[in-house]
KETORSE-59062 format. One record per atom (N, C-alpha, C): residue number from 1; residue in one letter; atom name; x, y, z. Coordinates in steps of 0.02 Angstrom, whole numbers, plus 50000, padded with zeros to 5 digits. Layout:
BEGIN
NUM,A,CA,X,Y,Z
...
END
This chain:
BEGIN
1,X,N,49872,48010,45813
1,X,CA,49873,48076,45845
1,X,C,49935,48081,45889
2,X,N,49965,48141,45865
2,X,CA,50036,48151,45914
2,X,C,50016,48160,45998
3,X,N,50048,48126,46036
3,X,CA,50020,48128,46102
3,X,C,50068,48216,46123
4,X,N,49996,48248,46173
4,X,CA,50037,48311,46192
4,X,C,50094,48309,46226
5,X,N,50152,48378,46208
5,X,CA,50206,48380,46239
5,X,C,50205,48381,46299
6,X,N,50258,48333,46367
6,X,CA,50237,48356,46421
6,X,C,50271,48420,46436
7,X,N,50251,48457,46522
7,X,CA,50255,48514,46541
7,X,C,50329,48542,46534
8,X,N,50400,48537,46546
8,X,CA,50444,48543,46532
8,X,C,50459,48569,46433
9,X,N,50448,48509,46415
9,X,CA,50458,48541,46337
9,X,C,50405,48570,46307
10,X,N,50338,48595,46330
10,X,CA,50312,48614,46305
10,X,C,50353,48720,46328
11,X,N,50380,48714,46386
11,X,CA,50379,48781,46417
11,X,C,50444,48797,46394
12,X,N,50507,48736,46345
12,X,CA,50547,48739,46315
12,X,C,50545,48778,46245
13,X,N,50483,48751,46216
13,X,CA,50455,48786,46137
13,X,C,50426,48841,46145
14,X,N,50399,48860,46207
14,X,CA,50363,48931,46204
14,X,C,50417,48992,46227
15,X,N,50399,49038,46167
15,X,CA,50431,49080,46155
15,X,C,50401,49159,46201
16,X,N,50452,49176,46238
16,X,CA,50427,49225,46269
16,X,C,50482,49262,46309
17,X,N,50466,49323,46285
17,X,CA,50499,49374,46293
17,X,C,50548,49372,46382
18,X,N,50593,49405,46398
18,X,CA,50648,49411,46454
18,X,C,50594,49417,46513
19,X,N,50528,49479,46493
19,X,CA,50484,49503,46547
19,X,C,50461,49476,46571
20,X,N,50426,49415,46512
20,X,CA,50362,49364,46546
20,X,C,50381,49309,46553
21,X,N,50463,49278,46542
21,X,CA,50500,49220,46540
21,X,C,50529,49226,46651
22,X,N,50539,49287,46673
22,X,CA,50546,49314,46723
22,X,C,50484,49273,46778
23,X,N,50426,49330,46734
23,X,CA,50360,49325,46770
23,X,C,50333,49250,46782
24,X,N,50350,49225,46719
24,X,CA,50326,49148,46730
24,X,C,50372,49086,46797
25,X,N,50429,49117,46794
25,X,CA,50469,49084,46858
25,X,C,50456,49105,46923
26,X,N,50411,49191,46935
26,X,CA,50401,49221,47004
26,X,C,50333,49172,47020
27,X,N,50309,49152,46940
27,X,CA,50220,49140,46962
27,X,C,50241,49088,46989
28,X,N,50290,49035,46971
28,X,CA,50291,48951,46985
28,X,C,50330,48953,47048
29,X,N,50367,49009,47086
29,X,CA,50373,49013,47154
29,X,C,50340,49036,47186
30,X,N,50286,49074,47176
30,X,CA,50217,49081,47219
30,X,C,50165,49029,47239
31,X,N,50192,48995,47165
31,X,CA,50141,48909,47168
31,X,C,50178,48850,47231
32,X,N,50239,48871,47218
32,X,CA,50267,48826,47248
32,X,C,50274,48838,47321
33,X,N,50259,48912,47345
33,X,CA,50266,48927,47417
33,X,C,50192,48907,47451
34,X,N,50150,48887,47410
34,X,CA,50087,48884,47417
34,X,C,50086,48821,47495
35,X,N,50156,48788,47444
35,X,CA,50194,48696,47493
35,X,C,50230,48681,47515
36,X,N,50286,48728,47522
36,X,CA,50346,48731,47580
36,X,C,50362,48805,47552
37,X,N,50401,48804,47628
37,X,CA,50430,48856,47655
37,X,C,50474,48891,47602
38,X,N,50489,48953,47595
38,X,CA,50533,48981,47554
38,X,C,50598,48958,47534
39,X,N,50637,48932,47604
39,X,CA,50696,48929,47595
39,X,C,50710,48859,47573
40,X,N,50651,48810,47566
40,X,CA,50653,48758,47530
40,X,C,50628,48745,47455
41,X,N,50597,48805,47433
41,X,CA,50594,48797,47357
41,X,C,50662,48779,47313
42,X,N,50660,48734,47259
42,X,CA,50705,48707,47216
42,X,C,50721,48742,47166
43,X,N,50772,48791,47153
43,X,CA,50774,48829,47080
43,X,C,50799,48758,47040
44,X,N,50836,48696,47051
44,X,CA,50817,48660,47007
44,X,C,50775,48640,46968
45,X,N,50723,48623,47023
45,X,CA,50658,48578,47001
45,X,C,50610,48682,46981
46,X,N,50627,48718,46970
46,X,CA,50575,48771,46956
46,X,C,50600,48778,46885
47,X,N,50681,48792,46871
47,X,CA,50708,48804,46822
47,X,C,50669,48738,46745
48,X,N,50694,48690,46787
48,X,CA,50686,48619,46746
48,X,C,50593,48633,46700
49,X,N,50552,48656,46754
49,X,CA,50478,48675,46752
49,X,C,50482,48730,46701
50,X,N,50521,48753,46678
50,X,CA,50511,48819,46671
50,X,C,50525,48808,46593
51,X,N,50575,48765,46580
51,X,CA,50639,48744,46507
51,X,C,50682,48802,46527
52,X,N,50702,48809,46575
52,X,CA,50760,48853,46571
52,X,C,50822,48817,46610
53,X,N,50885,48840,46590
53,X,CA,50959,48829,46614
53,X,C,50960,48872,46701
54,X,N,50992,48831,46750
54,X,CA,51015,48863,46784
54,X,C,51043,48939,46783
55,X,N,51096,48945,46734
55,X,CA,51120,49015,46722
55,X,C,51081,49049,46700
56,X,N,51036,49034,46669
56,X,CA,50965,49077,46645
56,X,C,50943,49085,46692
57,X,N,50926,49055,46729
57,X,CA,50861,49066,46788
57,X,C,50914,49125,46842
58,X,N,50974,49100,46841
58,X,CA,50991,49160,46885
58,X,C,51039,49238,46877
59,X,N,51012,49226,46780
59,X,CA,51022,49301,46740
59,X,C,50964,49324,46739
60,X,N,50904,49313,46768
60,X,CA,50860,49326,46784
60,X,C,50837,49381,46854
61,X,N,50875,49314,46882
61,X,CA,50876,49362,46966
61,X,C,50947,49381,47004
62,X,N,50976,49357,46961
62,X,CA,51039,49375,46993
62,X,C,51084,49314,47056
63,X,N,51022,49306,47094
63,X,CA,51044,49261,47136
63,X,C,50976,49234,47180
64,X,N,50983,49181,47221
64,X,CA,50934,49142,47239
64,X,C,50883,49170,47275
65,X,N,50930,49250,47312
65,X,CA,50899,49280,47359
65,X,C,50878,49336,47317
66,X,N,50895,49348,47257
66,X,CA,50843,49387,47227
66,X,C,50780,49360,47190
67,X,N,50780,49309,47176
67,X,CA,50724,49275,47174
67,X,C,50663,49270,47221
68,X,N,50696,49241,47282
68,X,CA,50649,49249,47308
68,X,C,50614,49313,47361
69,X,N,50658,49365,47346
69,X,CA,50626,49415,47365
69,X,C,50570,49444,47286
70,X,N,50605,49431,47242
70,X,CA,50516,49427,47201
70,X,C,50451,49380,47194
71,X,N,50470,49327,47228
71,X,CA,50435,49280,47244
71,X,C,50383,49314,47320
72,X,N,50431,49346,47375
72,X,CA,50370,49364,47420
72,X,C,50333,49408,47410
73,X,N,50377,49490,47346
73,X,CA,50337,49567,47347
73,X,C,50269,49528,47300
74,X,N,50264,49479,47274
74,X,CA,50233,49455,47199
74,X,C,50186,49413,47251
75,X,N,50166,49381,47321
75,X,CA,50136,49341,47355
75,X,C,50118,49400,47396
76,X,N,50139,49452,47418
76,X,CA,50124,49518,47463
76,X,C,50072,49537,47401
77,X,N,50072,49551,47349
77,X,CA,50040,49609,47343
77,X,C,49974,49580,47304
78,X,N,49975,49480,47291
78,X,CA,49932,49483,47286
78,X,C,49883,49464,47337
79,X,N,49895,49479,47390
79,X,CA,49854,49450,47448
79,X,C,49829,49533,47456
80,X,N,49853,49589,47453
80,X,CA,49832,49656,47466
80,X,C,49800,49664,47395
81,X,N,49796,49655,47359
81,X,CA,49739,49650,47296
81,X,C,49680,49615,47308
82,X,N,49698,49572,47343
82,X,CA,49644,49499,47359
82,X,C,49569,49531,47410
83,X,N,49632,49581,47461
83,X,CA,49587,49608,47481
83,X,C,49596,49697,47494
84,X,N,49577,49726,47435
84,X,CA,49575,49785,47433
84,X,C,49518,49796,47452
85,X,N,49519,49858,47498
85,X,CA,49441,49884,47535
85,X,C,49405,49910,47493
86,X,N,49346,49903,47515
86,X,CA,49292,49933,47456
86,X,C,49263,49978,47472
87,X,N,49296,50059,47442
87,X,CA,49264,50122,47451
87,X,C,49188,50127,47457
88,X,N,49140,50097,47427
88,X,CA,49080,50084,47416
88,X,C,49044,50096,47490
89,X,N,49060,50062,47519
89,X,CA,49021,50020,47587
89,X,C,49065,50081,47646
90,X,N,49013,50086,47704
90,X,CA,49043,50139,47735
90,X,C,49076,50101,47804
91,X,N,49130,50135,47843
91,X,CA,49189,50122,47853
91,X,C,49192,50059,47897
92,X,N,49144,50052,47936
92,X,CA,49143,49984,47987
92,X,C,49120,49909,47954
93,X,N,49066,49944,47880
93,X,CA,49047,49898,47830
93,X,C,49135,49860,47802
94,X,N,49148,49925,47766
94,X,CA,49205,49904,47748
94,X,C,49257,49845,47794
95,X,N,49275,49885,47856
95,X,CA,49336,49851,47881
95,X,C,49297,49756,47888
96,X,N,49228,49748,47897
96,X,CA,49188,49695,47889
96,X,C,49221,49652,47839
97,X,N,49215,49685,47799
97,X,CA,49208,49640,47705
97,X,C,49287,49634,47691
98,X,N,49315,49675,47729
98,X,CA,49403,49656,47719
98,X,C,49421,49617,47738
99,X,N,49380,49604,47823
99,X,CA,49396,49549,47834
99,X,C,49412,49486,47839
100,X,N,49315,49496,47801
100,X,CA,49296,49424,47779
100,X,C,49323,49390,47703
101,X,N,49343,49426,47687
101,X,CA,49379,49395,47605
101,X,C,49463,49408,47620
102,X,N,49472,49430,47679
102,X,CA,49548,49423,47715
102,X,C,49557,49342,47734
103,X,N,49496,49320,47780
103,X,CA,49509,49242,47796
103,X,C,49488,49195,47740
104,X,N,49463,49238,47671
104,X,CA,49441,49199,47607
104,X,C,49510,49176,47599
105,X,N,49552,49230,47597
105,X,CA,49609,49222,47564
105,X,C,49655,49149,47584
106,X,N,49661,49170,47652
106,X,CA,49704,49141,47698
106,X,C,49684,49057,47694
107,X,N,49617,49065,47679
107,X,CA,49597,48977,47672
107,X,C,49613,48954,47617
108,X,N,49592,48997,47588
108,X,CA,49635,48964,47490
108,X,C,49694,48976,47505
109,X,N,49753,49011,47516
109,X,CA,49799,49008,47496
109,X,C,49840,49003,47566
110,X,N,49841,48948,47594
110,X,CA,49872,48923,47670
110,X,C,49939,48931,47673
111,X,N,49968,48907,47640
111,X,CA,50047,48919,47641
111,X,C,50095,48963,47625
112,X,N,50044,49016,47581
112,X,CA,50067,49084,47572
112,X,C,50069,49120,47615
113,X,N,49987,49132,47644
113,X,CA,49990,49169,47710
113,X,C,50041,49156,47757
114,X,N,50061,49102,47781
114,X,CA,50112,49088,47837
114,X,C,50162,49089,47814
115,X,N,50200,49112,47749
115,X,CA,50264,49105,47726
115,X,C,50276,49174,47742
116,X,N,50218,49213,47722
116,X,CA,50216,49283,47724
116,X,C,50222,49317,47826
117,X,N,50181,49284,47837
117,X,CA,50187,49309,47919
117,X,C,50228,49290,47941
118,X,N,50289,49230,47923
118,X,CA,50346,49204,47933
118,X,C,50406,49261,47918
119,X,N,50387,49271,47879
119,X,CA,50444,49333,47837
119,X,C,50495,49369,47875
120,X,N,50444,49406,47937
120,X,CA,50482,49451,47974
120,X,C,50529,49400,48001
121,X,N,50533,49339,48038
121,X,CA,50590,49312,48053
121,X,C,50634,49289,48039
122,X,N,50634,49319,47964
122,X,CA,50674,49293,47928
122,X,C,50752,49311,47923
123,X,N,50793,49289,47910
123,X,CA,50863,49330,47920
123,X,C,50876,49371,47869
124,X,N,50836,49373,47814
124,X,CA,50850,49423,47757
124,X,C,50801,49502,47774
125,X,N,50862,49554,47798
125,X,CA,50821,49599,47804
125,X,C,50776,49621,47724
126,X,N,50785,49637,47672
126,X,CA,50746,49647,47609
126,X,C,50658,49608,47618
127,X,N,50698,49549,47638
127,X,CA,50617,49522,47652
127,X,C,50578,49523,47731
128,X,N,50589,49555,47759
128,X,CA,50559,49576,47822
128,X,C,50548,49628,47814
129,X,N,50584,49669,47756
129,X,CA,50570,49735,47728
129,X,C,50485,49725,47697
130,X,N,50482,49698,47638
130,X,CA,50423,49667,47607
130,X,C,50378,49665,47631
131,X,N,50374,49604,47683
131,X,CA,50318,49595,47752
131,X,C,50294,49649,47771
132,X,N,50342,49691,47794
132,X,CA,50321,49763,47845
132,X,C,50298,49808,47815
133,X,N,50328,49805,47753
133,X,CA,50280,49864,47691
133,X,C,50206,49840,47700
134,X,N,50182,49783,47688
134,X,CA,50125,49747,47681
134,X,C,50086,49772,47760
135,X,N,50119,49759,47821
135,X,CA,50081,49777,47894
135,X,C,50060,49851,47878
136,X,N,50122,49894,47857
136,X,CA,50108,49963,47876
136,X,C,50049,49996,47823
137,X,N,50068,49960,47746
137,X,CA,49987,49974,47713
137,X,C,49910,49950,47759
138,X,N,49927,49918,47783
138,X,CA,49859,49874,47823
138,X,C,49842,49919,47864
139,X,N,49881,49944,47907
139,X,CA,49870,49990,47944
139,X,C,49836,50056,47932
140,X,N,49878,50065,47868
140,X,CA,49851,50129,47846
140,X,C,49764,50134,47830
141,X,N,49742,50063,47794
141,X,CA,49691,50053,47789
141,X,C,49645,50071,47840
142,X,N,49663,50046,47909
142,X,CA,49633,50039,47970
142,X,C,49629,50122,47972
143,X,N,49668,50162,47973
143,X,CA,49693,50221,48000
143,X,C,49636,50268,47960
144,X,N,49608,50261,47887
144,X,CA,49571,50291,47850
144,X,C,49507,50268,47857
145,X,N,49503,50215,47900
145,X,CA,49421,50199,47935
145,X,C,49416,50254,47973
146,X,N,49451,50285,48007
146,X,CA,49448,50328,48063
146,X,C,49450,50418,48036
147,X,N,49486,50427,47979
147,X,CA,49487,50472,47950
147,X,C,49430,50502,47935
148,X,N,49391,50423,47881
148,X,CA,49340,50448,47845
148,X,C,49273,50478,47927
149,X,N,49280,50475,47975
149,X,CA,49237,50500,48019
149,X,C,49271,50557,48025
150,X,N,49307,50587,48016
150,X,CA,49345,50647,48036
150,X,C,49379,50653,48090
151,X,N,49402,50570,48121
151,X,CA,49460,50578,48162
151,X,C,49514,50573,48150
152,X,N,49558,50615,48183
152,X,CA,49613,50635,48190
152,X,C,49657,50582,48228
153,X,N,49702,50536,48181
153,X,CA,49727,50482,48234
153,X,C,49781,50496,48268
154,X,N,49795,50487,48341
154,X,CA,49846,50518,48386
154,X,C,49890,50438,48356
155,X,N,49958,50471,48379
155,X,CA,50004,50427,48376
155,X,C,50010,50366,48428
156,X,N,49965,50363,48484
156,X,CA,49942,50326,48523
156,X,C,49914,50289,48484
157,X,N,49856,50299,48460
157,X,CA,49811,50259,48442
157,X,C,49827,50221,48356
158,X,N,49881,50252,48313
158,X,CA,49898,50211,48276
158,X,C,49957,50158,48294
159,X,N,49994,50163,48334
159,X,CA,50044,50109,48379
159,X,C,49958,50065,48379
160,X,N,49920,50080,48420
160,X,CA,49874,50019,48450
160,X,C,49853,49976,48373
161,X,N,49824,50038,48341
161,X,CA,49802,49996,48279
161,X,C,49873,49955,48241
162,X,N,49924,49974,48221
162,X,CA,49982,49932,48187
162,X,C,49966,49857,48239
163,X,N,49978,49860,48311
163,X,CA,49981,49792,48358
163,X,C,49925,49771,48347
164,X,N,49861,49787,48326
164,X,CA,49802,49737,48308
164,X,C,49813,49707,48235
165,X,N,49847,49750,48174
165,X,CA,49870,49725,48152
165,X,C,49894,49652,48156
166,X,N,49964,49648,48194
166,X,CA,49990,49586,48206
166,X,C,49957,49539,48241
167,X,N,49900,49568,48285
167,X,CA,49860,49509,48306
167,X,C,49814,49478,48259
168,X,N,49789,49540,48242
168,X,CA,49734,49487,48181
168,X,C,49790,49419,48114
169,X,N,49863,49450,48122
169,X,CA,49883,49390,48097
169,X,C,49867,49329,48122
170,X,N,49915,49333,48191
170,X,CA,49899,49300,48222
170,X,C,49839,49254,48248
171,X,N,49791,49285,48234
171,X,CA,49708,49249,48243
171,X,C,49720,49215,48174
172,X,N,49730,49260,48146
172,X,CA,49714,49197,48069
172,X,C,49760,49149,48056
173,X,N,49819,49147,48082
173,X,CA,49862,49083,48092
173,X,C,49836,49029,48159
174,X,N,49794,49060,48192
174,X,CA,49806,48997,48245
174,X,C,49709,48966,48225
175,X,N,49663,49020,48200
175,X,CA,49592,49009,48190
175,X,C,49582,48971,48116
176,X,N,49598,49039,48052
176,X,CA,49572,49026,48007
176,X,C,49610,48958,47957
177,X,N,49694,48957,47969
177,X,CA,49727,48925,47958
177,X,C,49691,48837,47977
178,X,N,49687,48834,48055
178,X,CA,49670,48763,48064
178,X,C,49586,48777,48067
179,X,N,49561,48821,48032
179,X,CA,49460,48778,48017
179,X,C,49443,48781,48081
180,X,N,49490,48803,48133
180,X,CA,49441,48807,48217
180,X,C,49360,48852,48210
181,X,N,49377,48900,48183
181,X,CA,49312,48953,48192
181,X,C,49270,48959,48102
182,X,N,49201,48963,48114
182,X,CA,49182,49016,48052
182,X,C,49209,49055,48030
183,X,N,49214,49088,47962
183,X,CA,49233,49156,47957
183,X,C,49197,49216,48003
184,X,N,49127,49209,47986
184,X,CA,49100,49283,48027
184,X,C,49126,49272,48118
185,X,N,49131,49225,48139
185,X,CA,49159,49225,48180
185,X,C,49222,49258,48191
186,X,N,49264,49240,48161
186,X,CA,49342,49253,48162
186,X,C,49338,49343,48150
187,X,N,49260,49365,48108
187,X,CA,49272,49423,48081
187,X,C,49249,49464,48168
188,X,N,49191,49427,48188
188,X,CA,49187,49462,48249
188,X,C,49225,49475,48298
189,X,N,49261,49420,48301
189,X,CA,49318,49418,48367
189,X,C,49368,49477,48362
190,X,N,49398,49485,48291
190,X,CA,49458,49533,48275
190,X,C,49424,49604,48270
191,X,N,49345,49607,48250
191,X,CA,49303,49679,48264
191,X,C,49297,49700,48310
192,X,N,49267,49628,48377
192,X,CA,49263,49643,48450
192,X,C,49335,49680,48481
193,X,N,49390,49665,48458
193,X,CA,49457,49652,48492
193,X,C,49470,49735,48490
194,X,N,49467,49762,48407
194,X,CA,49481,49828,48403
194,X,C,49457,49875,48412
195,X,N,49383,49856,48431
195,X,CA,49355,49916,48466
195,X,C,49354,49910,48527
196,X,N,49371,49862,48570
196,X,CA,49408,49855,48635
196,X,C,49443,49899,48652
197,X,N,49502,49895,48613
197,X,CA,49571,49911,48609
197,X,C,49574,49984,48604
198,X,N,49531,50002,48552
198,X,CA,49509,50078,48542
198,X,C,49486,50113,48592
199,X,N,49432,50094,48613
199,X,CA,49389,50139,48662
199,X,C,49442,50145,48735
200,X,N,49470,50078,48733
200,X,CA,49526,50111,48791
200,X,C,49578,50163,48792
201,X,N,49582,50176,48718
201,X,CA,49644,50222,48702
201,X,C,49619,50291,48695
202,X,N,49558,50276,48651
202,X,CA,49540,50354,48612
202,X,C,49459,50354,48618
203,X,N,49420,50341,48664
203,X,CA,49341,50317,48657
203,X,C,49322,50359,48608
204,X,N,49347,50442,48617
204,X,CA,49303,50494,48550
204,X,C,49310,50443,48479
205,X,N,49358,50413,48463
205,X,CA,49359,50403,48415
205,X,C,49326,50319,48413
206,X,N,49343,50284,48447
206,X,CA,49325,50222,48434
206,X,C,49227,50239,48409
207,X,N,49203,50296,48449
207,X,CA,49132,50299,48452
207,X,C,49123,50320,48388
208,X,N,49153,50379,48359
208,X,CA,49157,50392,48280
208,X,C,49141,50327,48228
209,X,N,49197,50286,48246
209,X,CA,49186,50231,48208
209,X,C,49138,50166,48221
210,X,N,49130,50158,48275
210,X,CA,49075,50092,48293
210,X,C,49017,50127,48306
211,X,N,48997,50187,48330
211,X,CA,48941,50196,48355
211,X,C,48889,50239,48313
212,X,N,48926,50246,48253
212,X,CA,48893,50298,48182
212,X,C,48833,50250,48169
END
């Protein structure tokens, strides 16, 4: 029995189109951010993984830094898939269940999350671009909890919500990251925090939403 090809020449013989020859190098830098930091991924050692030539890999993207700006929109959007809200469940239910499959995420996929909340400091504006696309959808999310009661969000009170935003990163880098807390925990603390935060700003509305 012919022993199987290993991983290299087997990804040498498979034949596949410019699109998914692309896609297959964004997936193996998503894998790989999973374990260091962005700016230490190897287009050697990804290319080599891949059966592709250097010059291939970067007629692909052009250059290292276009790579890995498809490497973060491709780790952004599947963490906002991961946890898309569920119209179903009504709005405080919801922001609940986002939560909690928010710190699902973050535990399975540890090194993404922090590559990603890393982003903004990054010196490449394009990818602090990325990141911030990702906050300001989040937000928006938050912002249509409040809608669906029929409030009207003052521009006060979405500044507050975007900054809980960045805290609830923050909780989940310093909580869910190191296993300190439960999830429902972690979910309470960041629930407790924003309706804190709310009722100091806008009580009509915080009550819309927590007190329905």
């Amino acid at each position: 029995m012919r022993a199987a090809p290993d991983e290299p020449t087997a990804a040498r013989r498979a034949r596949l189109s410019p699109e998914e020859r692309r896609a297959q190098l964004v997936a193996l830098g998503v894998e790989s951010l999973a374990r260091q930091p962005l700016e230490e991924i190897s287009i050697t050692e990804l290319a080599s993984r891949a059966g592709v030539s250097r010059p291939l890999f970067f007629h692909y993207f052009g250059s290292k830094q276009g790579f890995e700006h498809a490497v973060v929109r491709t780790a952004r959007d599947s963490m906002l898939h991961a946890t898309e809200p569920r119209l179903d469940l009504d709005p405080l239910d919801r922001l609940r269940d986002t939560l909690i499959r928010t710190v699902g995420f973050v535990r399975e996929h540890r090194g993404t999350f922090h590559s990603l909340v890393r982003g903004t400091a990054s010196g490449d504006v394009q990818i602090r671009e990325v990141v911030e696309q990702a906050r300001l959808l989040q937000t928006g999310r938050v912002v249509d909890l409040f809608a669906e009661r029929g409030v009207a969000v003052s521009s006060e009170l979405r500044i507050v919500l975007r900054a809980w935003i960045a805290f609830t990163e923050q909780v989940l880098v310093d909580a869910a990251l190191a296993d300190d807390l439960g999830a429902e925990r972690i979910v309470a603390l960041l629930v407790t925090a924003l309706e804190g935060i709310c009722r100091g700003i806008d009580p009509a509305a915080a009550s819309a939403l927590f007190d329905a």
